[in-house]
N, CA, C and O atoms as a GROMACS GRO file, in nm:
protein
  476
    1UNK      N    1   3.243   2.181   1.526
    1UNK     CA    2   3.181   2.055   1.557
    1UNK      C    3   3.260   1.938   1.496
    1UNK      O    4   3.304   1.852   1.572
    2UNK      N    5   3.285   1.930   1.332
    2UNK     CA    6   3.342   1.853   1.320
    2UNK      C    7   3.515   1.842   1.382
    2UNK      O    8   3.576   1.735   1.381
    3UNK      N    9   3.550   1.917   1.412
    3UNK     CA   10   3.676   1.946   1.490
    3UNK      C   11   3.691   1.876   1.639
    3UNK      O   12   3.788   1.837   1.704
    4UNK      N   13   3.554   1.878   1.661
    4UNK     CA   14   3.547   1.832   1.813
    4UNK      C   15   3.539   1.645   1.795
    4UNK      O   16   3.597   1.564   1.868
    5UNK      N   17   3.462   1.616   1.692
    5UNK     CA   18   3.434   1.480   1.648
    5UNK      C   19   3.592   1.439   1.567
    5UNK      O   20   3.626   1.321   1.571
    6UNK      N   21   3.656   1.511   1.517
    6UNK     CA   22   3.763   1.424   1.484
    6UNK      C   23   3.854   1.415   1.593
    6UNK      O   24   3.944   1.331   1.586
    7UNK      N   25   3.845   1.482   1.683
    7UNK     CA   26   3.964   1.474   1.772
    7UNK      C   27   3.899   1.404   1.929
    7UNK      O   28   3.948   1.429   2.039
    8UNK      N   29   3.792   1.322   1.906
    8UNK     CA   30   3.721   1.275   2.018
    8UNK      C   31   3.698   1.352   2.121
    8UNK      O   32   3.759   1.357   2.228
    9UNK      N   33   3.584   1.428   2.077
    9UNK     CA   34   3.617   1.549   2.209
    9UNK      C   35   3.427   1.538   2.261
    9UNK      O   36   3.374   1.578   2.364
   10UNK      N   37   3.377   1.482   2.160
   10UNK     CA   38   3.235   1.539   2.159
   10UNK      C   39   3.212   1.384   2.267
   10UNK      O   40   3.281   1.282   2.279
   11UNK      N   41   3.050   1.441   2.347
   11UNK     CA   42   3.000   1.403   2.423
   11UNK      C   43   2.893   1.335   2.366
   11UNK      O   44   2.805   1.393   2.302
   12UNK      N   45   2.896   1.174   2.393
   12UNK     CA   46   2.815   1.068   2.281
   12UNK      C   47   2.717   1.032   2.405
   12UNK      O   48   2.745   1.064   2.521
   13UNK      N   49   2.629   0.981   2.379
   13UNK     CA   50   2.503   0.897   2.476
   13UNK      C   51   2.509   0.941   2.602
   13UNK      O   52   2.524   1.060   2.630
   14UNK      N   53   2.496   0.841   2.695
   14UNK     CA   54   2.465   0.937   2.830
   14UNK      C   55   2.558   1.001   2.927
   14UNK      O   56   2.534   1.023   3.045
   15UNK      N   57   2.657   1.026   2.869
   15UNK     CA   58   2.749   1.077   2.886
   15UNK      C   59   2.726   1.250   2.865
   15UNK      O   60   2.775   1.341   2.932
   16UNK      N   61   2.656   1.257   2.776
   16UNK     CA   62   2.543   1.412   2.766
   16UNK      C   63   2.476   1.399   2.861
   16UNK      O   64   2.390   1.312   2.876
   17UNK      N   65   2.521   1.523   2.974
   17UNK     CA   66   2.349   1.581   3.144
   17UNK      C   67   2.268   1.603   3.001
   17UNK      O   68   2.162   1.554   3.043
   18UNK      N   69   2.239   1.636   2.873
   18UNK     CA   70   2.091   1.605   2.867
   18UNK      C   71   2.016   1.510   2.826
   18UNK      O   72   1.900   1.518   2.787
   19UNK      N   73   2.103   1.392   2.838
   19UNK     CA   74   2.046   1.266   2.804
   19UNK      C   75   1.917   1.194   2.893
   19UNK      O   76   1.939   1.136   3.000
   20UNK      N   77   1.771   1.207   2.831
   20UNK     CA   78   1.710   1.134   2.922
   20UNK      C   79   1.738   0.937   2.918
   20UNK      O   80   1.663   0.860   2.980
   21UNK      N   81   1.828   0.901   2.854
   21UNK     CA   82   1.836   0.768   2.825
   21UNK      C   83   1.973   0.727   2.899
   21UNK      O   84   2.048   0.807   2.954
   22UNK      N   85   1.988   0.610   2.891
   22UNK     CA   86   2.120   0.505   2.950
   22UNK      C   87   2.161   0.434   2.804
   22UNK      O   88   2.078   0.438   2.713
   23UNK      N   89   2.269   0.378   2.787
   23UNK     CA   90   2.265   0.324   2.716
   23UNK      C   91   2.225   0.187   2.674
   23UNK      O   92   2.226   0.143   2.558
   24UNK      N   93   2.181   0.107   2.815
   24UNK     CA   94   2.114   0.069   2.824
   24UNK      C   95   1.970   0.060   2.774
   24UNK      O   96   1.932  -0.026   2.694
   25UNK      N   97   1.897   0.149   2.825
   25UNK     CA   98   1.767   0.194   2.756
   25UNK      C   99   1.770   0.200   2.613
   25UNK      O  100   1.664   0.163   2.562
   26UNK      N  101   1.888   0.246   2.510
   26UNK     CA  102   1.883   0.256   2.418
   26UNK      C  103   1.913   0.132   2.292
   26UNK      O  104   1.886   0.127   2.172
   27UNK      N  105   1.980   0.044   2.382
   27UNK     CA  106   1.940  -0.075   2.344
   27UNK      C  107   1.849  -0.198   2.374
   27UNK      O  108   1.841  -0.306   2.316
   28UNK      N  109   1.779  -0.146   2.491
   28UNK     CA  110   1.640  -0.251   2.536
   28UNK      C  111   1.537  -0.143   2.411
   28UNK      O  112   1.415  -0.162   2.412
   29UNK      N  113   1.578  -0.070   2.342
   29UNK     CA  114   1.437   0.002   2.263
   29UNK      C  115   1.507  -0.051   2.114
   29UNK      O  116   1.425  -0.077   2.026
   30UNK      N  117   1.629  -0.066   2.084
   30UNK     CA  118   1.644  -0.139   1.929
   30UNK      C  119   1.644  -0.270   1.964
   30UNK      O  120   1.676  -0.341   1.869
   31UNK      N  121   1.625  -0.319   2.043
   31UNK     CA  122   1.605  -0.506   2.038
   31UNK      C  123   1.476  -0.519   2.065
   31UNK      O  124   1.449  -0.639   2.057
   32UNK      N  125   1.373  -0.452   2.094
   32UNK     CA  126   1.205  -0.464   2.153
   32UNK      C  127   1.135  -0.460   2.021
   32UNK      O  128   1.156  -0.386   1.925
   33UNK      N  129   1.047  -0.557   2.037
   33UNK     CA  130   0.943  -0.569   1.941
   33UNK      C  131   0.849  -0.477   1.970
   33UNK      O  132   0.750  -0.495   1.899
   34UNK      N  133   0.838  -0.365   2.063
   34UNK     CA  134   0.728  -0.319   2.136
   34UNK      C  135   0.674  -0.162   2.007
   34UNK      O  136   0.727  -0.051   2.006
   35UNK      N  137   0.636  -0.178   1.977
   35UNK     CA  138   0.627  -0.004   1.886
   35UNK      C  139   0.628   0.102   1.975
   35UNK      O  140   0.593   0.130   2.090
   36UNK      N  141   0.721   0.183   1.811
   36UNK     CA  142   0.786   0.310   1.909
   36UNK      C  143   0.676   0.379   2.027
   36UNK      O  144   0.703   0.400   2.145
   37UNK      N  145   0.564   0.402   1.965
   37UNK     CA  146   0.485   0.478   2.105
   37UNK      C  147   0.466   0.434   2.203
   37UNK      O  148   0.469   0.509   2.300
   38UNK      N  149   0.443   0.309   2.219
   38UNK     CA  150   0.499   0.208   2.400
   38UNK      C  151   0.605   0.272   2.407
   38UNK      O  152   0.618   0.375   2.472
   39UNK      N  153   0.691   0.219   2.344
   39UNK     CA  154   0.833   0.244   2.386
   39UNK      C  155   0.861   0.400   2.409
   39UNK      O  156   0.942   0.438   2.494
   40UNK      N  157   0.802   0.471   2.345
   40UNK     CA  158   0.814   0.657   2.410
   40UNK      C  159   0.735   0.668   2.496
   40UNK      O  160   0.789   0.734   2.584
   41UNK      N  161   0.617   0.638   2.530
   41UNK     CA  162   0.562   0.642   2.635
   41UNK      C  163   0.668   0.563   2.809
   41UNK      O  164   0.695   0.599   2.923
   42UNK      N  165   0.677   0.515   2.773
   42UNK     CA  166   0.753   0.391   2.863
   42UNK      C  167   0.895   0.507   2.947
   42UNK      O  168   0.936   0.536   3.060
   43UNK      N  169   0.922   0.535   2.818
   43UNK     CA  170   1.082   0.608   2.861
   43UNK      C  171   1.053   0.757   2.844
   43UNK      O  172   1.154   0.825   2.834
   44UNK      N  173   0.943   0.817   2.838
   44UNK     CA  174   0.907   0.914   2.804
   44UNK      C  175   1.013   1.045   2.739
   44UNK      O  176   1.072   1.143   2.786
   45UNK      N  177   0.996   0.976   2.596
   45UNK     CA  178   1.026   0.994   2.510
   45UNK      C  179   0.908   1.025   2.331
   45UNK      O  180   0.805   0.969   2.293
   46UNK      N  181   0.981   1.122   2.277
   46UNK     CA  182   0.903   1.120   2.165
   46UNK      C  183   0.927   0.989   2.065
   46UNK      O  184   1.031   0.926   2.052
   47UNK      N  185   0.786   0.965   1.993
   47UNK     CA  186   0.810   0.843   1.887
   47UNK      C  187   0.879   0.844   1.815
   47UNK      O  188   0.929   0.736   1.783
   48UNK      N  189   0.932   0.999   1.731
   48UNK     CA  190   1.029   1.005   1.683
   48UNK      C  191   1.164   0.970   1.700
   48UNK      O  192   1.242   0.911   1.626
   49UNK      N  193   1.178   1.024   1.825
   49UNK     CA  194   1.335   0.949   1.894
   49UNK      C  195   1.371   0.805   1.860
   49UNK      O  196   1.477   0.765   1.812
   50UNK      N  197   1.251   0.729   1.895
   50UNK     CA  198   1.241   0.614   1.936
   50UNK      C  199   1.277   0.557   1.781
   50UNK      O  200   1.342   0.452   1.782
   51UNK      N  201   1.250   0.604   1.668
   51UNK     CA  202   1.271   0.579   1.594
   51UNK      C  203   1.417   0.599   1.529
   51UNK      O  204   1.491   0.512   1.483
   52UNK      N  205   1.438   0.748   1.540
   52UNK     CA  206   1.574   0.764   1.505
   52UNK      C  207   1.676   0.642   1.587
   52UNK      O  208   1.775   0.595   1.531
   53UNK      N  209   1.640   0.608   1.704
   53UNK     CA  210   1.736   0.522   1.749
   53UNK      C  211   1.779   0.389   1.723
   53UNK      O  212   1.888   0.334   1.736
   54UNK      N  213   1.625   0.335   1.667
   54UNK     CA  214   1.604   0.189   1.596
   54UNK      C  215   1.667   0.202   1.467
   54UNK      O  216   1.725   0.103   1.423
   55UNK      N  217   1.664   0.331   1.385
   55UNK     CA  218   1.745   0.299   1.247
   55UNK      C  219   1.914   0.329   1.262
   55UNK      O  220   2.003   0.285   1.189
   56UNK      N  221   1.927   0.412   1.369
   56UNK     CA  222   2.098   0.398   1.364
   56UNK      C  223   2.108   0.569   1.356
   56UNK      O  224   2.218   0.615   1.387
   57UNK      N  225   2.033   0.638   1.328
   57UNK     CA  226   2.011   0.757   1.283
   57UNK      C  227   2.095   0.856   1.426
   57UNK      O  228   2.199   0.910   1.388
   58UNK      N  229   2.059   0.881   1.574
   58UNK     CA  230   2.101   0.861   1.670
   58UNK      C  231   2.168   0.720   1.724
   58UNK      O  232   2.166   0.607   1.675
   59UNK      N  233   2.238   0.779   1.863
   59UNK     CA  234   2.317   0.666   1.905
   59UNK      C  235   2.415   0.570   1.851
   59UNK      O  236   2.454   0.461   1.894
   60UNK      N  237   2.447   0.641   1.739
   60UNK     CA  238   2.532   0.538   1.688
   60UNK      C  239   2.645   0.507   1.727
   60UNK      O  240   2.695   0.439   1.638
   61UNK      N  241   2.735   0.522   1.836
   61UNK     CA  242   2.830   0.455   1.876
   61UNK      C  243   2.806   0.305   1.970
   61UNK      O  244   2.889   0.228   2.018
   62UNK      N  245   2.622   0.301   1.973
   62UNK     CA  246   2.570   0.176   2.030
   62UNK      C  247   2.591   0.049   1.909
   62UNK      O  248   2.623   0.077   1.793
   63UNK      N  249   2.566  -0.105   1.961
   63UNK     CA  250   2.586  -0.157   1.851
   63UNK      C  251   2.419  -0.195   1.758
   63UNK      O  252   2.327  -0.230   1.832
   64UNK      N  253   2.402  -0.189   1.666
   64UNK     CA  254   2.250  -0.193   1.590
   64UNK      C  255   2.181  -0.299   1.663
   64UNK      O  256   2.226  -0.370   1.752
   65UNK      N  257   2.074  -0.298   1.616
   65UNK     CA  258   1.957  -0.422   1.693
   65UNK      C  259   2.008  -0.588   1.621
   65UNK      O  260   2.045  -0.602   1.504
   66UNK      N  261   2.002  -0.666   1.691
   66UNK     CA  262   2.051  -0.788   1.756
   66UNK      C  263   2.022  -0.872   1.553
   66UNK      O  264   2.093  -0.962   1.509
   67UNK      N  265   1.896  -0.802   1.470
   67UNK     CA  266   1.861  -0.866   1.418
   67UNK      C  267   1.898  -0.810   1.288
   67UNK      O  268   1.869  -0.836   1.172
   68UNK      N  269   1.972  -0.721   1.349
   68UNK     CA  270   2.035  -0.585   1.204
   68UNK      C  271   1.876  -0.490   1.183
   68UNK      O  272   1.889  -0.368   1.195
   69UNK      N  273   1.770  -0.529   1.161
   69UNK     CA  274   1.668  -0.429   1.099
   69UNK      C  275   1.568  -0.473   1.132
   69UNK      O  276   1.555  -0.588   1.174
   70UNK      N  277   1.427  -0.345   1.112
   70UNK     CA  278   1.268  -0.447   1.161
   70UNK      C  279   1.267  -0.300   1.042
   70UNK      O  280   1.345  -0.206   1.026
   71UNK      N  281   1.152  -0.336   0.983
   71UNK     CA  282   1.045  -0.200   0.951
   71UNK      C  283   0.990  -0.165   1.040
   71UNK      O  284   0.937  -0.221   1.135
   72UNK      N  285   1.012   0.009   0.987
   72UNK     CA  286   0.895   0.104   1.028
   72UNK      C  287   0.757   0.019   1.142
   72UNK      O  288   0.722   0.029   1.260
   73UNK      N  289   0.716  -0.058   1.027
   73UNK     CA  290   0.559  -0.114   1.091
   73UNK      C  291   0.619  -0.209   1.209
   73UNK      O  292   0.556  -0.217   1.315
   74UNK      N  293   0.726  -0.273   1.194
   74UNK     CA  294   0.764  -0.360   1.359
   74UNK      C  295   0.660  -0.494   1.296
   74UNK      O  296   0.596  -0.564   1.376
   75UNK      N  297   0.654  -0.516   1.150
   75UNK     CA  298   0.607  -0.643   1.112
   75UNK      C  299   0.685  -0.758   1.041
   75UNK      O  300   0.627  -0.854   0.992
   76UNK      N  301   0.831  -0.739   1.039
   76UNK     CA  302   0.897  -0.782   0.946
   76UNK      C  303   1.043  -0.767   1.013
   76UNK      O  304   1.103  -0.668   1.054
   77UNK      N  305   1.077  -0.904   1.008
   77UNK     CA  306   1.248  -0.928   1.046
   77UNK      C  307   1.282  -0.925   0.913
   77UNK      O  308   1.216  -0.911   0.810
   78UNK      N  309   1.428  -0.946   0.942
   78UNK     CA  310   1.547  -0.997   0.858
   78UNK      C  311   1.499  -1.143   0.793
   78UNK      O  312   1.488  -1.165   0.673
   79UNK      N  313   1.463  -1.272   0.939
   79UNK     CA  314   1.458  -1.386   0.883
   79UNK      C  315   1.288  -1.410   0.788
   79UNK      O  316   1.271  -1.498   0.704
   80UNK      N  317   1.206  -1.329   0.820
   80UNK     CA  318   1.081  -1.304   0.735
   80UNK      C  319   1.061  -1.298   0.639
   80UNK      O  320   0.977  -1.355   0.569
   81UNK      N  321   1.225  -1.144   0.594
   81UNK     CA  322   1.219  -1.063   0.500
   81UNK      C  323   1.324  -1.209   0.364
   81UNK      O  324   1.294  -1.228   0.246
   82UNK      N  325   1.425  -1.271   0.434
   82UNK     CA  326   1.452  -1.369   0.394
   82UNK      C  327   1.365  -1.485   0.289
   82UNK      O  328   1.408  -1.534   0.184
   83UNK      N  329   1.210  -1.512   0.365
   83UNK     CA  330   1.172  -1.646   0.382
   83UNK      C  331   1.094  -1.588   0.244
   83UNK      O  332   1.061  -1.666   0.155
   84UNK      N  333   1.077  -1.493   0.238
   84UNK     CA  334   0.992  -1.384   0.132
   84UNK      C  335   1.097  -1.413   0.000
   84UNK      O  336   1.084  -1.509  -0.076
   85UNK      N  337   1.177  -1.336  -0.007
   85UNK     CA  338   1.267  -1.361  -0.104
   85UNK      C  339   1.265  -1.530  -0.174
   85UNK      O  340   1.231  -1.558  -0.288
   86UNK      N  341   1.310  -1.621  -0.075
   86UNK     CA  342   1.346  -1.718  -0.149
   86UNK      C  343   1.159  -1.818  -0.164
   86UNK      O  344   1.136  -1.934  -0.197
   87UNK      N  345   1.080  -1.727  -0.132
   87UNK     CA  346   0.948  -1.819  -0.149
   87UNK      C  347   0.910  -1.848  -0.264
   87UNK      O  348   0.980  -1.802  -0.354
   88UNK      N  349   0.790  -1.930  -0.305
   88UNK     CA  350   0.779  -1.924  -0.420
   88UNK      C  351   0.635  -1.888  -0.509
   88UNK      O  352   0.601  -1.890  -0.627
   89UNK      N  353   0.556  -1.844  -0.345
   89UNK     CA  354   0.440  -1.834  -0.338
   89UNK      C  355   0.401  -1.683  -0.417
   89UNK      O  356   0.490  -1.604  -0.446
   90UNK      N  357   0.305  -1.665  -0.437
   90UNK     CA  358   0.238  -1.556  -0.550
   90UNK      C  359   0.229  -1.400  -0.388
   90UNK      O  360   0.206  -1.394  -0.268
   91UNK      N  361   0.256  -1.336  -0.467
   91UNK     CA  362   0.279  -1.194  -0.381
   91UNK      C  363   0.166  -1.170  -0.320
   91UNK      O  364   0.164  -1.098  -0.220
   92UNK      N  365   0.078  -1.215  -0.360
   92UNK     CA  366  -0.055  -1.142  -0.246
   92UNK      C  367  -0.038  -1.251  -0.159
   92UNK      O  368   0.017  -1.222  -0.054
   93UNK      N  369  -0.074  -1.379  -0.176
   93UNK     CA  370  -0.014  -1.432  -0.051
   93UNK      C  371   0.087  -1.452   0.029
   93UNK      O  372   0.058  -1.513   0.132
   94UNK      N  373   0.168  -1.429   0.020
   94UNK     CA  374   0.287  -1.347   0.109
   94UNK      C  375   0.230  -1.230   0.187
   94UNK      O  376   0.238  -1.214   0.308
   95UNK      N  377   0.167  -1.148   0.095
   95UNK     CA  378   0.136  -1.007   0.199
   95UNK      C  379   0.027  -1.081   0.337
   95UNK      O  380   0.045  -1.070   0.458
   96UNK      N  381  -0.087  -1.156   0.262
   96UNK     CA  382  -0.176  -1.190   0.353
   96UNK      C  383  -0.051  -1.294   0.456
   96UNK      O  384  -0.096  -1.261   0.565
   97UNK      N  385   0.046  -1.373   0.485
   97UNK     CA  386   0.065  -1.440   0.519
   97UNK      C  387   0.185  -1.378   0.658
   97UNK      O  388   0.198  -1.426   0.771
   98UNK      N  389   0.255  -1.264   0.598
   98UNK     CA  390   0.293  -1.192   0.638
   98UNK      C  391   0.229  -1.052   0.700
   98UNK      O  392   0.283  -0.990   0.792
   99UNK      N  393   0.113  -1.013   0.637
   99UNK     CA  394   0.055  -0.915   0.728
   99UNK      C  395   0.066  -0.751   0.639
   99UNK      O  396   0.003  -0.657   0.688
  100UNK      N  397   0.136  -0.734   0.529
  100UNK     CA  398   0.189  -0.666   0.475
  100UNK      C  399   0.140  -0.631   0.341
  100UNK      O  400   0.076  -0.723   0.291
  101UNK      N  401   0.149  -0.552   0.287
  101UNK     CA  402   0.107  -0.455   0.161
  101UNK      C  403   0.168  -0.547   0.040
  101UNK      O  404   0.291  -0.558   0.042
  102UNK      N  405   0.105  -0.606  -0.052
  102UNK     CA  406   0.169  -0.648  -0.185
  102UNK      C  407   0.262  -0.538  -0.264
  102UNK      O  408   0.340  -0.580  -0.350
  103UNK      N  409   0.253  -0.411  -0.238
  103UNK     CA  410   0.332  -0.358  -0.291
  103UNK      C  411   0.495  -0.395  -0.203
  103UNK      O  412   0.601  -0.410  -0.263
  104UNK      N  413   0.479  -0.403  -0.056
  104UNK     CA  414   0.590  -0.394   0.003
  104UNK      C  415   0.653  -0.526  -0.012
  104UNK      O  416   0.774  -0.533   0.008
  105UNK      N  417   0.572  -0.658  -0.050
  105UNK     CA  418   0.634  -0.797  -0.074
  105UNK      C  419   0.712  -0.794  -0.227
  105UNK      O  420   0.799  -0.868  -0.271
  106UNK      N  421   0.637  -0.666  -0.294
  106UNK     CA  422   0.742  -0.657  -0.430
  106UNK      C  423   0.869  -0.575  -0.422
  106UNK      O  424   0.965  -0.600  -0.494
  107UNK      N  425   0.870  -0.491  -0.347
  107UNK     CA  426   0.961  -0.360  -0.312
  107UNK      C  427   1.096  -0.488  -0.207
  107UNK      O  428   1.217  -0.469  -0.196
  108UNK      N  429   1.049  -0.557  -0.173
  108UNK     CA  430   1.159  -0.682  -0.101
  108UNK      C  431   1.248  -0.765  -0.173
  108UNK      O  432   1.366  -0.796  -0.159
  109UNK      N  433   1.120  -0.804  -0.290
  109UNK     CA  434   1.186  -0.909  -0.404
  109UNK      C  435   1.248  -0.836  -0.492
  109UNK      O  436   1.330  -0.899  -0.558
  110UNK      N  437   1.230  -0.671  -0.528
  110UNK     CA  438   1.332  -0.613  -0.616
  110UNK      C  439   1.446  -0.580  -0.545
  110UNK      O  440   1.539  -0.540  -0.614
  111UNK      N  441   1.464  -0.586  -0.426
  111UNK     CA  442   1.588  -0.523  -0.331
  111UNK      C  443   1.552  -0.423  -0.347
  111UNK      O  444   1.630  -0.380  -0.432
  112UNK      N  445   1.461  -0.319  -0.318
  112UNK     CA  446   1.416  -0.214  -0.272
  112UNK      C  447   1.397  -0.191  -0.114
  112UNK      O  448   1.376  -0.085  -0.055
  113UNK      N  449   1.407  -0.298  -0.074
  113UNK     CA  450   1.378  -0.332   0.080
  113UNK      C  451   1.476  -0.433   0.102
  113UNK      O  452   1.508  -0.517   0.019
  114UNK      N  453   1.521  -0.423   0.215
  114UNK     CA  454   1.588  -0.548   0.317
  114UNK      C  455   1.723  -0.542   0.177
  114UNK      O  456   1.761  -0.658   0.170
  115UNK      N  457   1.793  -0.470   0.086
  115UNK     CA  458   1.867  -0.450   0.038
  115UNK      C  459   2.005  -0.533   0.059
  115UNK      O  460   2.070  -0.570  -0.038
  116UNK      N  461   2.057  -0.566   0.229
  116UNK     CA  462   2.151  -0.573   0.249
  116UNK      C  463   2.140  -0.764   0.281
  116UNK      O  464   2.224  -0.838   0.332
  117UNK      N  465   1.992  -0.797   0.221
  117UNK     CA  466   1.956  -0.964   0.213
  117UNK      C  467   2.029  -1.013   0.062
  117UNK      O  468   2.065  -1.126   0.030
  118UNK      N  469   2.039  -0.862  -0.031
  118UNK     CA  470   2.025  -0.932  -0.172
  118UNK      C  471   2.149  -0.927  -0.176
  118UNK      O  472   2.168  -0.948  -0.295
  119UNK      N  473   2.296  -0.906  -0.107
  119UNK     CA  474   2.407  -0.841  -0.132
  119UNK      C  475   2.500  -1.068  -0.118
  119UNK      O  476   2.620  -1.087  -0.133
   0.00000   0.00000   0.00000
């Protein structure tokens, strides 16, 4: 396998007969705000997929989503995860303001999250 991948041999995206996707499809599902189970339902596909594809996990010779990252929950951009960081407001309101767990508005501000904001 790796023999086949260093020497460009292996068969990437829909270029695999068992691909139910385009590559297309696989980037209208990392740029969609829609959650994964629409989106597996839609392309009938498992949620899991849908996921592996949004983190980079699969498909990676596609280019990542438009915004670099969303969470899991599909509640939180980049520019959100941003506005959080440099706020100055007290963490529970952030969560209420944002929609989100006070633990996860602290897990942001330690760079535990959105990591590649604090760089």
């Amino acid at each position: 396998m790796d023999d086949m991948k260093s020497k460009g041999r292996s068969i990437k995206g829909e270029t695999n007969a068992n691909s139910k996707l385009t590559d297309k499809d696989v980037l209208d599902i990392r740029n969609s705000d829609e959650p994964n189970k629409t989106l597996a339902e839609k392309y009938n596909i498992g949620s899991s997929t849908v996921s592996d594809i949004r983190s980079g996990t699969t498909w990676k010779h596609l280019p990542p989503r438009k915004d670099k990252y969303i969470s899991p929950m599909f509640k939180l951009t980049d520019q959100k995860a941003l506005e959080i960081l440099n706020s100055n407001e007290s963490n529970i309101d952030l969560a209420q303001k944002y929609g989100v767990s006070i633990s996860q508005i602290t897990r942001i501000k330690r760079g535990e999250r959105w990591r590649h904001l604090h760089e």
